[in-house]
VOGU-3710 file (C-alpha; in Angstrom, 3 decimals, decimal comma):
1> xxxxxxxxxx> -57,858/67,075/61,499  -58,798/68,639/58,282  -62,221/66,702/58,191  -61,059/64,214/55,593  -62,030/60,682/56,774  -58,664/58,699/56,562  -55,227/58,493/58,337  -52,849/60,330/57,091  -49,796/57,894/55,194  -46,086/58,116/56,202
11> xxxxxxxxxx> -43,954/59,667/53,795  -41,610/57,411/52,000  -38,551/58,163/51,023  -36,398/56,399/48,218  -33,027/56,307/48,271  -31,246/55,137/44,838  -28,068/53,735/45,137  -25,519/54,234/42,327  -23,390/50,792/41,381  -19,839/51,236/40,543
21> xxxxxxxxxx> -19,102/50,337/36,780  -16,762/47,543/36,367  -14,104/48,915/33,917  -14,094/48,244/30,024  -11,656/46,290/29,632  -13,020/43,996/32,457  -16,927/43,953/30,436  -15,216/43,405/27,292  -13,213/40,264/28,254  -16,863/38,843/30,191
31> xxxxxxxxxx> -18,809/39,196/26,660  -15,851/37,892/25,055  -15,887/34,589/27,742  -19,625/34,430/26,777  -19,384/34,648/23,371  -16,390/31,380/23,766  -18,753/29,620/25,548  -21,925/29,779/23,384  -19,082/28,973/20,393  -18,019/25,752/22,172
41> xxxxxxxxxx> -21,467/25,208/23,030  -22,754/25,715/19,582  -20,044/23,717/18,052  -20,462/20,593/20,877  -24,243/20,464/19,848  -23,202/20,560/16,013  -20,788/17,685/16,333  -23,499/15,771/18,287  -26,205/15,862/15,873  -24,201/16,115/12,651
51> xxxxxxxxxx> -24,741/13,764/10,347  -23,329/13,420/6,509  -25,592/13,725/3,726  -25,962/10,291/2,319  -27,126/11,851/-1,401  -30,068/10,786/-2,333  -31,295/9,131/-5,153  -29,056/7,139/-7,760  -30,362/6,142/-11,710  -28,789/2,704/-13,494
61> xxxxxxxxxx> -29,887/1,996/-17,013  -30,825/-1,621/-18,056  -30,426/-3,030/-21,574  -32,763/-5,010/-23,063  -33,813/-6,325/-26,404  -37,503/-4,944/-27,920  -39,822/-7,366/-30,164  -37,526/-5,633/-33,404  -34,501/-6,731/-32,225  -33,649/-3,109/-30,938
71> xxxxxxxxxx> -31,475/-2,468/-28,223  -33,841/-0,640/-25,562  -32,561/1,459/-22,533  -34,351/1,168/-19,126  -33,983/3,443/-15,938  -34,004/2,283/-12,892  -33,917/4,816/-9,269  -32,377/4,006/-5,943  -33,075/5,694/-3,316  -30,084/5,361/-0,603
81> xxxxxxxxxx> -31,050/4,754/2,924  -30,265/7,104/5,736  -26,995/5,812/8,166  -25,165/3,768/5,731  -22,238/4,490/4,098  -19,397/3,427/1,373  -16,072/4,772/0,598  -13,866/4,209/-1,938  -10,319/3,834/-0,432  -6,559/4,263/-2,519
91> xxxxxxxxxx> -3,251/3,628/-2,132  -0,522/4,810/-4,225  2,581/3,820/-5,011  5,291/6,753/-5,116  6,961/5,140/-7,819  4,622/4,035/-10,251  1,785/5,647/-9,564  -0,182/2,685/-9,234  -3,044/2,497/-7,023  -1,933/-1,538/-6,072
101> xxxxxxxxxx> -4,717/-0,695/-2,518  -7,667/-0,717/-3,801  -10,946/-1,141/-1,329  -14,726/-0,310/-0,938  -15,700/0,010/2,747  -19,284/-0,374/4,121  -19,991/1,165/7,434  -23,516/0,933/8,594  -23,312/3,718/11,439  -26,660/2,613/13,221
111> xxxxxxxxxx> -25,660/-0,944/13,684  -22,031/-0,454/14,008  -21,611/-3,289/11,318  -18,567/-2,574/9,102  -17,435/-4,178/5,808  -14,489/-4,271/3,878  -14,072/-5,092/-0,078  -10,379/-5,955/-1,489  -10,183/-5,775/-5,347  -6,997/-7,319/-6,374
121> xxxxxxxxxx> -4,734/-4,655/-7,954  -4,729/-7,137/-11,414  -8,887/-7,204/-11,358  -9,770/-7,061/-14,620  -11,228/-3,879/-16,168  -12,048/-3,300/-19,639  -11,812/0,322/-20,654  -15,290/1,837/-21,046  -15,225/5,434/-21,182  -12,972/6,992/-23,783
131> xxxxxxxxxx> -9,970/6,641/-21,352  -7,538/3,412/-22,616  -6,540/1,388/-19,823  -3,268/-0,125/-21,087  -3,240/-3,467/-19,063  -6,812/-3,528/-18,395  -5,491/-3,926/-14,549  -7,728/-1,921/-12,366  -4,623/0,133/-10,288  -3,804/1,580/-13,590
141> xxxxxxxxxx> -7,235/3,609/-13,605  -6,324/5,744/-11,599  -2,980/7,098/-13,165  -4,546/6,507/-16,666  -7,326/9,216/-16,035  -4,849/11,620/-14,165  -2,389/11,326/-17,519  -5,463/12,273/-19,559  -6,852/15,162/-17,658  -3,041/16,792/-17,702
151> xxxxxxxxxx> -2,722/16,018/-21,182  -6,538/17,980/-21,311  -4,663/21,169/-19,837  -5,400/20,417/-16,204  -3,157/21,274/-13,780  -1,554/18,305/-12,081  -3,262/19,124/-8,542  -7,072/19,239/-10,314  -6,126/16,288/-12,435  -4,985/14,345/-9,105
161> xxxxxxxxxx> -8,485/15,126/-7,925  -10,440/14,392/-11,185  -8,705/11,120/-11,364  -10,179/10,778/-8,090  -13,541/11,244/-8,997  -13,301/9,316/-12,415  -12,487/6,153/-10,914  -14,985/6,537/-8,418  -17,851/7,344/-10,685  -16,634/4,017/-13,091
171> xxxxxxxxxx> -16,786/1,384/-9,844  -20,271/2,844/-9,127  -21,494/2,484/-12,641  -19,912/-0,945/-12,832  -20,890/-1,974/-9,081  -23,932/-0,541/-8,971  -23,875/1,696/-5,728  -22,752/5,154/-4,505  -19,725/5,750/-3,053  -20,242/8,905/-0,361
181> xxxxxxxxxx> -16,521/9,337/-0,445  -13,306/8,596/-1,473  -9,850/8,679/-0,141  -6,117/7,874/-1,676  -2,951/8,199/0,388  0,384/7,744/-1,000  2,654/5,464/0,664  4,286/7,958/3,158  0,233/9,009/4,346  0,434/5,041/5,146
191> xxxxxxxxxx> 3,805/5,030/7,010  2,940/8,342/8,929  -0,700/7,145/9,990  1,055/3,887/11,346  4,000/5,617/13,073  1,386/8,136/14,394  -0,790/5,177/16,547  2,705/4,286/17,901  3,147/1,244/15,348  1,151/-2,040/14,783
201> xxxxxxxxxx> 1,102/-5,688/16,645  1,735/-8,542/14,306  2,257/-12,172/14,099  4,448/-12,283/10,914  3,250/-15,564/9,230  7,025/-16,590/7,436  10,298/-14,398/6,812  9,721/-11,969/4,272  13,055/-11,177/2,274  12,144/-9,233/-1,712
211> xxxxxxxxxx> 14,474/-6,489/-3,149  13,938/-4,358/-5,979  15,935/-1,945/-6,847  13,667/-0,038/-9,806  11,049/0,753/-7,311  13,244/1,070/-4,177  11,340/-1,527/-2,758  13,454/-3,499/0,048  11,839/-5,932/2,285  13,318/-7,863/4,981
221> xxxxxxxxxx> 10,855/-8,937/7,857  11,166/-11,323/10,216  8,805/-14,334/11,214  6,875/-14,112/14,268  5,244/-11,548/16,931  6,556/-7,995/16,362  5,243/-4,318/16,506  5,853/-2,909/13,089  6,744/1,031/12,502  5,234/2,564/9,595
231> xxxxxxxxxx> 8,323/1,560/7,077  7,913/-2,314/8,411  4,255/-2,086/7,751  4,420/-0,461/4,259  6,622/-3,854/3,266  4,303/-6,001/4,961  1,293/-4,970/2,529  3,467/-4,765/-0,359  5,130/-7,843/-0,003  3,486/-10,608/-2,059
241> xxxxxxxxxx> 6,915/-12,878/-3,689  6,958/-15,828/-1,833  3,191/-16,076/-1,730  1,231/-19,624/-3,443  -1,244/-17,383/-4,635  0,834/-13,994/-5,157  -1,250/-11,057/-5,180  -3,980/-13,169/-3,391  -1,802/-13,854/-0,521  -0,854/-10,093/-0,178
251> xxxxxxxxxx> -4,408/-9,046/-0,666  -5,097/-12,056/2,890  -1,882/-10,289/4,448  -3,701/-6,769/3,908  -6,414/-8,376/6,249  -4,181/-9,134/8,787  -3,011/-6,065/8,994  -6,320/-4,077/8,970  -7,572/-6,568/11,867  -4,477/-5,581/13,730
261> xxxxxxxxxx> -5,065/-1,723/13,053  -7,959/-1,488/14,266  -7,138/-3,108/17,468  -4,647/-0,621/17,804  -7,101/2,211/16,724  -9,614/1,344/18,815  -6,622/1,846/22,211  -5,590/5,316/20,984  -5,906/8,349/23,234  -6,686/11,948/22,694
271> xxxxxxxxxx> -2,837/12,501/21,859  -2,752/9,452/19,233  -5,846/10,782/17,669  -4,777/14,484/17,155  -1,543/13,197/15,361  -3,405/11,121/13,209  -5,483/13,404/12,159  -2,523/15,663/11,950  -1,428/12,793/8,876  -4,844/12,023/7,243
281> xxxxxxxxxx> -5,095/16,084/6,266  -1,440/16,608/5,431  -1,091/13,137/3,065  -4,484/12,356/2,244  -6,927/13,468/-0,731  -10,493/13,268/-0,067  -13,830/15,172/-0,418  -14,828/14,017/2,957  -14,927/17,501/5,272  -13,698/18,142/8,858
291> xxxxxxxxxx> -17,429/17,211/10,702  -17,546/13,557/8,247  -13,765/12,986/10,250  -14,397/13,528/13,067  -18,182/11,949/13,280  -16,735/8,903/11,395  -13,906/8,648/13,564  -16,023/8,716/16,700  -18,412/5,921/15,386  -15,255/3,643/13,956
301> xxxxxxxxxx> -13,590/3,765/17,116  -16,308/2,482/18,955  -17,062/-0,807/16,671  -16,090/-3,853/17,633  -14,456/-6,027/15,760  -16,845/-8,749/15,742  -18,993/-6,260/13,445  -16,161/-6,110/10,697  -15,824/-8,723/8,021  -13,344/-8,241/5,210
311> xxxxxxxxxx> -13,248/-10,571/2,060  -12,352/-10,632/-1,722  -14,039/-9,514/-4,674  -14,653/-12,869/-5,750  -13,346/-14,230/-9,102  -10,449/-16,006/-10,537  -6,886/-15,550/-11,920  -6,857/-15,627/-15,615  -4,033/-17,917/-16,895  -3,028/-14,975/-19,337
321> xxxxxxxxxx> 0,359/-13,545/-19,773  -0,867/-11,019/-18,104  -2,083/-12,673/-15,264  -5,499/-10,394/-15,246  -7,609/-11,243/-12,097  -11,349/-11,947/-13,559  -14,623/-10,820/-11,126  -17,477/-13,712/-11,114  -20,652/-11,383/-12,137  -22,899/-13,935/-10,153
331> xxxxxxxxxx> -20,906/-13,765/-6,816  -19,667/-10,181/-7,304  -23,595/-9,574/-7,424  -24,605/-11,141/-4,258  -21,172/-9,685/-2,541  -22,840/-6,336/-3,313  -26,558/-6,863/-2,016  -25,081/-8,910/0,863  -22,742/-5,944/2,006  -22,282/-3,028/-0,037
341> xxxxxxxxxx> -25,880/-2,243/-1,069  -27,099/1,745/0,494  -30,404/1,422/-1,225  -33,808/0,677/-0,143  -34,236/-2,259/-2,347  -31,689/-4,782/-3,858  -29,201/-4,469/-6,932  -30,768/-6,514/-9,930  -29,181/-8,671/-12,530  -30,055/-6,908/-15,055
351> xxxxxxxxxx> -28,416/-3,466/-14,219  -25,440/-5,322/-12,122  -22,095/-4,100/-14,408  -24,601/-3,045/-17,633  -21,846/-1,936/-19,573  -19,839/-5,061/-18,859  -17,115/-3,157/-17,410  -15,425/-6,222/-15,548  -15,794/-8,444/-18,916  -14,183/-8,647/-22,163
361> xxxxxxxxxx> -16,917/-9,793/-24,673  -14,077/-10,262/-27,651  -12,487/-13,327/-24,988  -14,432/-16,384/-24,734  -11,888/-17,555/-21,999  -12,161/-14,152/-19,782  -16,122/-14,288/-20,531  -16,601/-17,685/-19,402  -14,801/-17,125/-16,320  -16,702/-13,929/-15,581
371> xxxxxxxxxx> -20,074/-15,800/-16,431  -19,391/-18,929/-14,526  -21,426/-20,695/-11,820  -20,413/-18,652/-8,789  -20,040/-22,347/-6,635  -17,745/-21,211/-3,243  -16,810/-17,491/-4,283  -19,231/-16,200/-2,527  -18,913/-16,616/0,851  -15,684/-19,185/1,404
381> xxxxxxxxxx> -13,494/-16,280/1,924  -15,297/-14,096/4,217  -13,181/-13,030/7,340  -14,213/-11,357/10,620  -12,012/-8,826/12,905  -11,750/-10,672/15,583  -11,698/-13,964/13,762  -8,253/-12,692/11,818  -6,937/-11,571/15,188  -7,217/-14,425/16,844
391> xxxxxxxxxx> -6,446/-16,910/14,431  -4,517/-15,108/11,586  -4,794/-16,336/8,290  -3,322/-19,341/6,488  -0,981/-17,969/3,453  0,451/-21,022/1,217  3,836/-19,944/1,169  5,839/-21,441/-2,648  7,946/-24,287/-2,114  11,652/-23,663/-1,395
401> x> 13,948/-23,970/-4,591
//
């Protein structure tokens, strides 16, 4: 005892043990396993909550007549709503370089609703921008505005894409809405995306037999219940010759065909869906990016085909020599508000195809078919998915010579 009052406290005695260091090459390939993981990571959460801009807000101009008898412009803003979209969709013919596909599609991504917009290849369209359209056909927009921009000095792969983006700019001055993006495939991007979901089930309406040599078009299809390969298909949506109605009856036969694609679409596996992919990027032209694909792709695949209706821009065939296909403005109008319409309030008469795009104001006959009562055209041709695929469509076939 040393006379301090407390106990005296064991020593302790720490003993530090020394870990063995893993190798380097062993803690490189860990942080490299952890750096793949927070990539897939990062890149599942991206893909989950990616969404596509949808643009934002759109100005039409309205004419109208002051108290001096001047011609007064008016601007009008849209604002688009968020989850709805429209594309612009091509096709091209190798030969001719005629767009004779021409469609708007609607896809509401929130409700799943999607809607589908033919415009006859021979729909009337009266040249409006400094561009001459030769036939005043609307497939010859396309390869009129790619002709001009080479003869400009562009190179053919910028004019291909200008083209692209000049006939998508006219349909949403005419039409009145924004298109988010636009596609056009040439005919062997058709036959490759076909091939590529393993081919597509059809009831045939009536033997379809058409040769023609100048555009090495040969058609020879058989009535009834088949699975066509992407060369059968490409004939079936070409083929229009023994048709009542012509290019109206291919335009119906188009709808068959889409109803049937999607069916298929909506059975492809991982496999199918890489090789499609594989042909949209290879044969394809489009601004839309890898993250619109692939979320578009994921909602398309997973509507049903109740939600799709397809139908007509509505109008009437001109009985011209050049057979012109003529839009009712009154129909056309309430085909656009009913379907095709991104904005937060509805598309008005008075800015509805301003410029008179669609019209030819030097033809009484083409104006008074484009200004006529709009009666049926609205909604008598208005198809569903599942409607088409259960029931097919009735195509007047001509009577047999």
């Amino acid at each position: 005892m040393n006379g301090n009052n407390y106990e005296r406290q064991p020593e302790r005695y720490y003993v530090t043990k020394h870990k063995k260091k893993r190798p380097r090459r062993h803690r490189i390939a860990i942080a490299l396993i952890l750096v793949l993981y927070a990539v897939i990571l990062g890149a599942v959460a991206y893909f989950t909550l990616y969404r596509p801009d949808t643009g934002g807000v759109d100005t039409f101009v309205e004419y109208e007549t002051d108290e001096n008898g001047n011609r007064v412009e008016i601007t009008h803003e849209y604002a688009q709503r968020d989850g709805v979209y429209n594309f612009l969709i091509l096709g091209e013919d190798r030969e001719a370089s005629l767009t004779d596909v021409c469609m708007l599609v609607n896809f509401d991504t929130e409700s799943g609703k999607l809607a589908i917009l033919q415009l006859p290849r021979d729909t009337y369209v009266r040249s409006v921008d400094g561009v001459r359209n030769s036939s005043g056909k609307i497939n010859e927009l396309f390869a009129d505005h790619r002709n001009a921009r080479i003869r400009n000095g562009e190179s053919a792969g910028d004019a291909y894409k200008g083209a692209l983006a000049d006939v998508t700019e006219l349909l949403e001055k005419g039409l009145c809405i924004r298109i988010n993006f636009s596609v056009i495939m040439d005919l062997d991007g058709f036959r490759g995306i076909v091939d590529a979901v393993g081919g597509v089930e059809l009831d045939v309406p009536s033997d379809l037999v058409y040769s023609d040599p100048e555009q090495g078009l040969y058609i020879n299809i058989p009535k009834g219940h088949q699975t066509l390969d992407g060369e059968a298909a490409e004939q079936f949506i070409r083929f229009r010759d023994s048709f009542l109605q012509g290019d109206l009856g291919r335009v119906n036969a188009q709808k068959m065909f889409i109803s049937a694609f999607f069916s298929k679409l909506k059975s492809c596996g991982v496999s199918e869906a890489a090789r499609i992919a594989d042909e949209v990027f290879e044969n394809v032209t489009t601004d839309l990016t890898l993250s619109d694909t692939v979320f578009f792709a994921k909602k398309v695949i997973s509507a049903d085909l109740s939600n799709i209706t397809m139908q007509t821009l509505p109008g009437q065939v001109a009985g011209t020599k050049a057979s012109h296909y003529i839009m009712n403005r009154a129909a056309a109008l309430k085909v656009i508000n009913g379907s095709f319409n991104v904005y937060d309030k509805a598309v008005t008469d008075g800015i509805f195809d301003s410029a008179g795009m669609f019209n030819d104001p030097e033809s009484a006959y083409i104006s008074s078919l484009y200004y006529a009562h709009e009666s049926e055209l609205y909604d008598k041709n208005i198809y569903t998915g599942d409607g088409v695929a259960n029931d097919g469509i009735d195509i007047p076939l001509k009577k047999q010579q």
